[in-house]
KOLNUBA-247704 format. One line per 2 residues: number of its first residue (from 1); their letters; for each residue z, x negated, y of N, C-alpha, C, O. Coordinates in pm, whole numbers, plus 50000, padded with zeros to 5 digits. Each point is the difference from the previous one (the first is absolute). Layout:
REM residues N
NUM	a	Z X Y Z X Y Z X Y Z X Y; ...
END
This chain:
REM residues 188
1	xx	15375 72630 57908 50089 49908 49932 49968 50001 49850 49951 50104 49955; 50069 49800 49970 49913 49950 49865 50175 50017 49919 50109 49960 50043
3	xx	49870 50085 49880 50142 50001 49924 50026 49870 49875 49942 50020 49894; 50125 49877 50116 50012 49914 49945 50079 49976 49875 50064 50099 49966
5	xx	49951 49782 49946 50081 50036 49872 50182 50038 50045 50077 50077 49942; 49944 49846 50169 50128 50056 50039 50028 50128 50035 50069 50074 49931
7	xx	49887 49954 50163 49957 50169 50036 50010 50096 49854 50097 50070 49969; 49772 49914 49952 49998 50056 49887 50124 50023 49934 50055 50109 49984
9	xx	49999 49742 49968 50141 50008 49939 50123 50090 50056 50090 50055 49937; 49884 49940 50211 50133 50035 50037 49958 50154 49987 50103 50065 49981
11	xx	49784 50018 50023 49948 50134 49936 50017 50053 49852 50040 50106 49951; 49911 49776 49999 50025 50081 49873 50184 49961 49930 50023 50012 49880
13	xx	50052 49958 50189 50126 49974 49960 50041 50188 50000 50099 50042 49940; 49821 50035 50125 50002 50124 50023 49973 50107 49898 50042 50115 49995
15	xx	49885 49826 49932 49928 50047 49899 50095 50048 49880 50084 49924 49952; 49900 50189 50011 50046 50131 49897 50018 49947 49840 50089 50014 49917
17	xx	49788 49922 50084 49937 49993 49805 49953 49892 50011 49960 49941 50100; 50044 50017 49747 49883 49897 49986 49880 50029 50037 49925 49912 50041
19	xx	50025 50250 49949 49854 50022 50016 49921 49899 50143 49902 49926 50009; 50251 50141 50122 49936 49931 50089 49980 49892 50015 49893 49986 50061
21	xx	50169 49897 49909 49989 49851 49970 49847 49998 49958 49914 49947 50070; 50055 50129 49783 49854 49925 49935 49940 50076 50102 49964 49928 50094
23	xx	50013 50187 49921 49906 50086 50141 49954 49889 50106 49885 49957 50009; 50179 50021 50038 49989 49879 50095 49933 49898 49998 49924 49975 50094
25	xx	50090 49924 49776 49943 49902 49892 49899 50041 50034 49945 49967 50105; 49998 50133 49793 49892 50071 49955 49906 50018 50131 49899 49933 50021
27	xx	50153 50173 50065 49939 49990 50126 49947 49917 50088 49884 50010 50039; 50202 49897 50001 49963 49945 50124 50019 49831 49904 50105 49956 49953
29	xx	49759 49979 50042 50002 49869 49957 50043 49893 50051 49994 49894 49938; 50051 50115 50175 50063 49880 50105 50146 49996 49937 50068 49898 50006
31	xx	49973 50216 49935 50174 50023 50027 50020 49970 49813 50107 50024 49943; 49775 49924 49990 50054 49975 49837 50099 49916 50017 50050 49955 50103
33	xx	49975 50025 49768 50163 49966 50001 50142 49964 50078 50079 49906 49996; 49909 50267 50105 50114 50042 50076 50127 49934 49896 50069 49900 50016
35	xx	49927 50215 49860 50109 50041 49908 50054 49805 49944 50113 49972 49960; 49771 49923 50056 50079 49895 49969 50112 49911 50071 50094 49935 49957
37	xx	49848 50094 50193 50092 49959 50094 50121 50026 50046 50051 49949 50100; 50006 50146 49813 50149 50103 50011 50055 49885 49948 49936 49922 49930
39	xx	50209 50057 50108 50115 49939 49918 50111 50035 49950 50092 49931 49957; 49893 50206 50053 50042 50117 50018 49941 50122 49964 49882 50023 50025
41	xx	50174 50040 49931 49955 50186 49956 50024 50114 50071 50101 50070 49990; 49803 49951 50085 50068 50094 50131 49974 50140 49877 50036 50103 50057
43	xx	49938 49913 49867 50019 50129 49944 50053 49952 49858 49993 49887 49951; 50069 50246 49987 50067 50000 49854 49889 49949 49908 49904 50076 50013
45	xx	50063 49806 49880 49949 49996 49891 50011 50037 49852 50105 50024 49940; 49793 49978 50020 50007 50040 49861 49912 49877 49941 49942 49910 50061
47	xx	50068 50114 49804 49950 49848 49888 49871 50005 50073 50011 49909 50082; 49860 50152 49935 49889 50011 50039 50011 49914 50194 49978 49890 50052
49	xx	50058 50209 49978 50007 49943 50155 50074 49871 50033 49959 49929 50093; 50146 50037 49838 50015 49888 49975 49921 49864 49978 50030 49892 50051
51	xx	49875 50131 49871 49898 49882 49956 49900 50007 50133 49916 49911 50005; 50086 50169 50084 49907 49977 50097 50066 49899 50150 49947 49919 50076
53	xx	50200 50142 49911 50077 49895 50108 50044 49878 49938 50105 49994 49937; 49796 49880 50085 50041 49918 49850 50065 49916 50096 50030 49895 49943
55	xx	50020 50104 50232 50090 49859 50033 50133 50081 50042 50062 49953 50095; 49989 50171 49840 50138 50045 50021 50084 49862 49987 49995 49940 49893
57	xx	50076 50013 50206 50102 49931 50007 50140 50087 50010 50096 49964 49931; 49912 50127 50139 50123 50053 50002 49992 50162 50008 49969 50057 50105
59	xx	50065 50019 49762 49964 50160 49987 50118 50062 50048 50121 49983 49986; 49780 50123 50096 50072 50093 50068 50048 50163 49871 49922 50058 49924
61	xx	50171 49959 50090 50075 50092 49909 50015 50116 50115 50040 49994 50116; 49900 50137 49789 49996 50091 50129 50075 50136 49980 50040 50080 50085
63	xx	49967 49922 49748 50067 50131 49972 50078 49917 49890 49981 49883 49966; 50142 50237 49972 50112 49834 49913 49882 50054 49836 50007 49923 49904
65	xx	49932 50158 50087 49893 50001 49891 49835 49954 49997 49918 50044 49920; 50056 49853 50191 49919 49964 50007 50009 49857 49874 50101 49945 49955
67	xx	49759 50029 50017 49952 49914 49856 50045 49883 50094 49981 50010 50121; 50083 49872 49820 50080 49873 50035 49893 49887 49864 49979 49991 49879
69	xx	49983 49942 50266 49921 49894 49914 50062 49878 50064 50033 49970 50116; 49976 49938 49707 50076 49868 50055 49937 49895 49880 50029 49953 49890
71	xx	49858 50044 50218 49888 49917 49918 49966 49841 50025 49893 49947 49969; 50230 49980 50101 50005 49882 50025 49947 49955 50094 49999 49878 50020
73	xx	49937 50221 50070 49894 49967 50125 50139 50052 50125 50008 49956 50115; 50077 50136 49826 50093 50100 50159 50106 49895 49986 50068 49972 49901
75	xx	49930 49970 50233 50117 49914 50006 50163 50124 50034 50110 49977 49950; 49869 50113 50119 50102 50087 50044 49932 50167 50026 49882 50031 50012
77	xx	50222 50044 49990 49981 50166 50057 50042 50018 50116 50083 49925 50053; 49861 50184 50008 50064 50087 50076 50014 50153 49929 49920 50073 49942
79	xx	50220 49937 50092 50010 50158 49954 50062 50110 50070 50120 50011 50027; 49770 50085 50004 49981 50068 50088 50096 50097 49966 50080 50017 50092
81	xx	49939 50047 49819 50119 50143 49941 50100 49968 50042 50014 49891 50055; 50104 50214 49924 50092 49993 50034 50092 49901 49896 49960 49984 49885
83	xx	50133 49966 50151 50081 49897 49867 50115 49991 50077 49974 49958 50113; 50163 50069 49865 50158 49957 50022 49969 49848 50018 49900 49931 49985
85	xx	50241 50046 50055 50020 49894 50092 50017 49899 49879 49946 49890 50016; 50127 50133 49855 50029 49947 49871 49858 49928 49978 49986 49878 50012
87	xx	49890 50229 49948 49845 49955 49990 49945 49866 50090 49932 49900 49980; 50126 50152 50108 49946 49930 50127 50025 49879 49979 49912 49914 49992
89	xx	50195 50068 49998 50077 49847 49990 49946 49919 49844 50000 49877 49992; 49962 50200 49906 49941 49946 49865 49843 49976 50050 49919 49917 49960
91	xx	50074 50135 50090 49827 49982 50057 49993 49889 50088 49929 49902 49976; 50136 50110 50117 50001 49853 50081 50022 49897 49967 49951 49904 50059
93	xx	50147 50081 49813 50063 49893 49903 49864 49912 50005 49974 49886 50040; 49927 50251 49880 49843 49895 49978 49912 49978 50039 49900 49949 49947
95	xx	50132 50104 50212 49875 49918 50080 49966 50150 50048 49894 49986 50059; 50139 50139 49946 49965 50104 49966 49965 50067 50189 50067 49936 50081
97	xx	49875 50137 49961 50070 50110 50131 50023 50148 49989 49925 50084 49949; 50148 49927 50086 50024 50188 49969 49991 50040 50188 50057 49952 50098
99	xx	49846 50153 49883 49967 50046 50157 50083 50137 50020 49970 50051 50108; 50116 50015 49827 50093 50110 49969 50088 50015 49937 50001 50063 49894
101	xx	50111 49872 50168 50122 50016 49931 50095 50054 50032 50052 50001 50112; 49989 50059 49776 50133 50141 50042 50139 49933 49918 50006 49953 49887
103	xx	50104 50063 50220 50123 49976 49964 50093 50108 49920 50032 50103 50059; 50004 49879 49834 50044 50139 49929 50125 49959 49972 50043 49889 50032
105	xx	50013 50184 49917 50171 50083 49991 50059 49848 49920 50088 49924 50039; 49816 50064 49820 50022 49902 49911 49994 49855 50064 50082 49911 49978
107	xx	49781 50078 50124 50039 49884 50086 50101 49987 50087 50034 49886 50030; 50020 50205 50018 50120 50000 50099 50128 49972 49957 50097 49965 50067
109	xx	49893 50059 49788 50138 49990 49939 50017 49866 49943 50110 49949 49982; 49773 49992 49990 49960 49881 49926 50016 49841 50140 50067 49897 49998
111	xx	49811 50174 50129 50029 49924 50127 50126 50028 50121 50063 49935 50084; 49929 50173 49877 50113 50027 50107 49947 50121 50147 49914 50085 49977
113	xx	50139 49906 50141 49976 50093 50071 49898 49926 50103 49924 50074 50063; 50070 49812 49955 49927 49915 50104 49868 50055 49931 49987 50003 49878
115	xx	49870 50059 50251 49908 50028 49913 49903 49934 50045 49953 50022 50112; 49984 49851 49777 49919 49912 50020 49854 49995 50094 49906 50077 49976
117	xx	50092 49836 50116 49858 50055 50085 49863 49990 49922 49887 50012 50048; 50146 49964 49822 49831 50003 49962 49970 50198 49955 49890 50052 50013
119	xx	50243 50029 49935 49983 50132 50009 49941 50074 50087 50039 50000 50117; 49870 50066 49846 49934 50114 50070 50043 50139 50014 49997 50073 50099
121	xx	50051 49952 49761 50090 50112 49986 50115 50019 49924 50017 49959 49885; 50083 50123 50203 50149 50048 49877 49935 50119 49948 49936 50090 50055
123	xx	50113 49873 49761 49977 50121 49936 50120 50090 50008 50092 50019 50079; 49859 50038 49780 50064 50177 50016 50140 49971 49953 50014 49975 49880
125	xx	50071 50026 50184 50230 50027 49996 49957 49842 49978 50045 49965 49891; 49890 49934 50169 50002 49865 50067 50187 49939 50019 50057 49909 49940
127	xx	50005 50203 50187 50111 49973 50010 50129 50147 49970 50096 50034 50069; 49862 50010 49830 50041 50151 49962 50184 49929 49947 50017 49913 49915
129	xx	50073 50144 50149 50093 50020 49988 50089 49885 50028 50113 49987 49953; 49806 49901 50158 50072 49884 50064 50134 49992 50074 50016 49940 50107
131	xx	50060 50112 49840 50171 50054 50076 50027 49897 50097 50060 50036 50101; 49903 49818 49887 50068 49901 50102 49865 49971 50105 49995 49901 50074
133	xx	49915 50189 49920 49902 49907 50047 49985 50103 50145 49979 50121 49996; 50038 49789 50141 50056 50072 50135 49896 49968 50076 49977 50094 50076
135	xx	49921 49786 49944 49846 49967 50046 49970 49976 49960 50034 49920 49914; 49867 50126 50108 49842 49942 49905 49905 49903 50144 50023 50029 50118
137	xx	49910 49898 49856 49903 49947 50074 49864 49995 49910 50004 49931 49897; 49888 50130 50133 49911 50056 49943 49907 49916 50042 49992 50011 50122
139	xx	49910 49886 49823 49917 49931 50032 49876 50067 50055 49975 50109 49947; 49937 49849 50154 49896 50050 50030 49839 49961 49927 49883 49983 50037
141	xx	50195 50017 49841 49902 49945 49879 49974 50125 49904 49924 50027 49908; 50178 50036 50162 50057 50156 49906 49855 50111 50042 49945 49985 50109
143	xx	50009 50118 49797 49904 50067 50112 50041 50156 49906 49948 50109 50021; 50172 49856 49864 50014 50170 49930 50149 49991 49972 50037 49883 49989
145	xx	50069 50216 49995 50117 50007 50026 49960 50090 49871 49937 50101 50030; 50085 49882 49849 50008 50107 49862 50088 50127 50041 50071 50030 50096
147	xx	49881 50045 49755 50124 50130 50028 50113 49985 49970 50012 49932 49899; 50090 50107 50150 50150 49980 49978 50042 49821 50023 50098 49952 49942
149	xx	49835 49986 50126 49998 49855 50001 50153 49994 50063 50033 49888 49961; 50047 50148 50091 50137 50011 50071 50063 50114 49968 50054 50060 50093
151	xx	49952 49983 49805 50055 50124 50007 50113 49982 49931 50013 49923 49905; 50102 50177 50160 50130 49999 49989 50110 49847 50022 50110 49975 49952
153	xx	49797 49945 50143 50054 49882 50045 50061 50054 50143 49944 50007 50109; 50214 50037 49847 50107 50016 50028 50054 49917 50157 50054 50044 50101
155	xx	49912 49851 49869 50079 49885 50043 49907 49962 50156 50067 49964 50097; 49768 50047 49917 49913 49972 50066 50037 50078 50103 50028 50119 50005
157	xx	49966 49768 50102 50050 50085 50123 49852 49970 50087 49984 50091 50081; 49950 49849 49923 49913 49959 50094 49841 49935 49911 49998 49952 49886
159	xx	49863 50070 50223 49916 49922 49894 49880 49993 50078 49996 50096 50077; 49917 49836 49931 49876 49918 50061 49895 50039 49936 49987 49950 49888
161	xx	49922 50133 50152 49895 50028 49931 49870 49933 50124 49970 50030 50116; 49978 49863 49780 49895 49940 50140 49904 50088 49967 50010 50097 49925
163	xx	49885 49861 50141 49863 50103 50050 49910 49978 49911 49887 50042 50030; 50128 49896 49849 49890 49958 49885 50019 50146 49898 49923 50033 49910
165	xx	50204 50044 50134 49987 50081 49886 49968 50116 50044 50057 50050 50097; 49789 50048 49796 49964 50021 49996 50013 50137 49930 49928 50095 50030
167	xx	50167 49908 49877 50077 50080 49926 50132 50015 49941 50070 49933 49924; 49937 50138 50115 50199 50026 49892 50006 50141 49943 49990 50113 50046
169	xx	50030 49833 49837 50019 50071 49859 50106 50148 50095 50063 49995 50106; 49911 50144 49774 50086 50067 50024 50156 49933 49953 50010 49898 49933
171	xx	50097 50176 50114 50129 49978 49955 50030 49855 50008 50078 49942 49924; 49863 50009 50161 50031 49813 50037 50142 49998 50071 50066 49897 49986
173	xx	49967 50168 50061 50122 49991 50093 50080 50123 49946 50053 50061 50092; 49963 49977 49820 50083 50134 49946 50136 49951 49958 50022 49923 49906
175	xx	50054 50124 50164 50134 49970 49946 50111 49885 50111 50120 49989 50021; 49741 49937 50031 50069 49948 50124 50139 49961 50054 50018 49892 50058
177	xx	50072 50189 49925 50069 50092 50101 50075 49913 50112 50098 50037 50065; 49836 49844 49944 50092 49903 50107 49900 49930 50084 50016 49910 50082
179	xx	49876 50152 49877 49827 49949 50050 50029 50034 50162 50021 50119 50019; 49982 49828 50055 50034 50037 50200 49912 49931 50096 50014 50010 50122
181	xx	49869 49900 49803 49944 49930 50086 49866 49947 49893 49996 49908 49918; 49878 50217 50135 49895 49926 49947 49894 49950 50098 49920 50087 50038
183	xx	50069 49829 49995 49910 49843 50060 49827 50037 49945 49952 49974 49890; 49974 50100 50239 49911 49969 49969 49895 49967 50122 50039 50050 50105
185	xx	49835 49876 49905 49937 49926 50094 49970 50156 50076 50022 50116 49965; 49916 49820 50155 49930 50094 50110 49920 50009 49970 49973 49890 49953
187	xx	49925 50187 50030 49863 50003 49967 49958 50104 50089 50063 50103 50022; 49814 49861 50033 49940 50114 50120 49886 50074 49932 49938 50087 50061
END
């Protein structure tokens, strides 16, 4: 089997560094200008590596200190870090995607207790000291339960944890004391 420019692309989306991008170039003469056909930045840039992906249409954001270029060519981002639900919603305003978003204490108080399905995760005392709050329905969008995310919620008698989650914080359920029914899938 002959490895083609699609093939290639969908390989080096794999790729670590810029090194490997020019390596490639450099190497194998069939596959020159891989790095132009991206529309997209499958790895973090810098001013240098930048000038080599010259049809970025839409940059991928991978750490919240990665270099942000907005050079009239990126119509939109994706941003990969973590960002509250507050972020989230200013980012989307402009066309934006956030692939990790955590619902925090400040969003809960701001949105309320309903927890939006684009969240991935409740942060840390998320719902810390919710006296009226008796169910929760936990989206299966959810995949981390923070620390103390329920704690000393008094009032919670019952709660649904679907099978997306993956983790729960210590002291997530501390304080409970009316907690009598926790809901979770079968898993074999």
């Amino acid at each position: 089997m002959k490895l083609g420019y699609n093939e290639i692309m969908i390989t080096s989306m794999y790729f670590n560094d810029i090194n490997d991008f020019i390596n490639l170039e450099i190497g194998i003469k069939r596959f020159q200008g891989n790095i132009e056909r991206f529309h997209f930045n499958p790895i973090p840039l810098n001013e240098y590596s930048r000038k080599l992906f010259t049809n970025i249409e839409t940059f991928h954001v991978y750490e919240y200190d990665d270099e942000i270029f907005k050079d009239g060519r990126i119509f939109k981002y994706v941003i990969w870090y973590l960002v509250n639900y507050s972020e989230y919603l200013q980012e989307k305003e402009q066309g934006n995607i956030c692939k990790n978003i955590e619902y925090t204490k400040k969003d809960r108080k701001k949105y309320g207790n309903t927890i939006p399905s684009e969240v991935k995760s409740l942060g840390y005392e998320c719902f810390i000291y919710c006296y009226s709050l008796t169910t929760i329905n936990i989206p299966s969008s959810i995949s981390v339960l923070g620390k103390c995310c329920f704690y000393k919620c008094s009032s919670l008698t019952s709660i649904n944890i679907p099978s997306t989650i993956s983790k729960i914080g210590d002291g997530c359920f501390y304080g409970c004391s009316s907690l009598i029914s926790i809901n979770t899938p079968n898993t074999h």
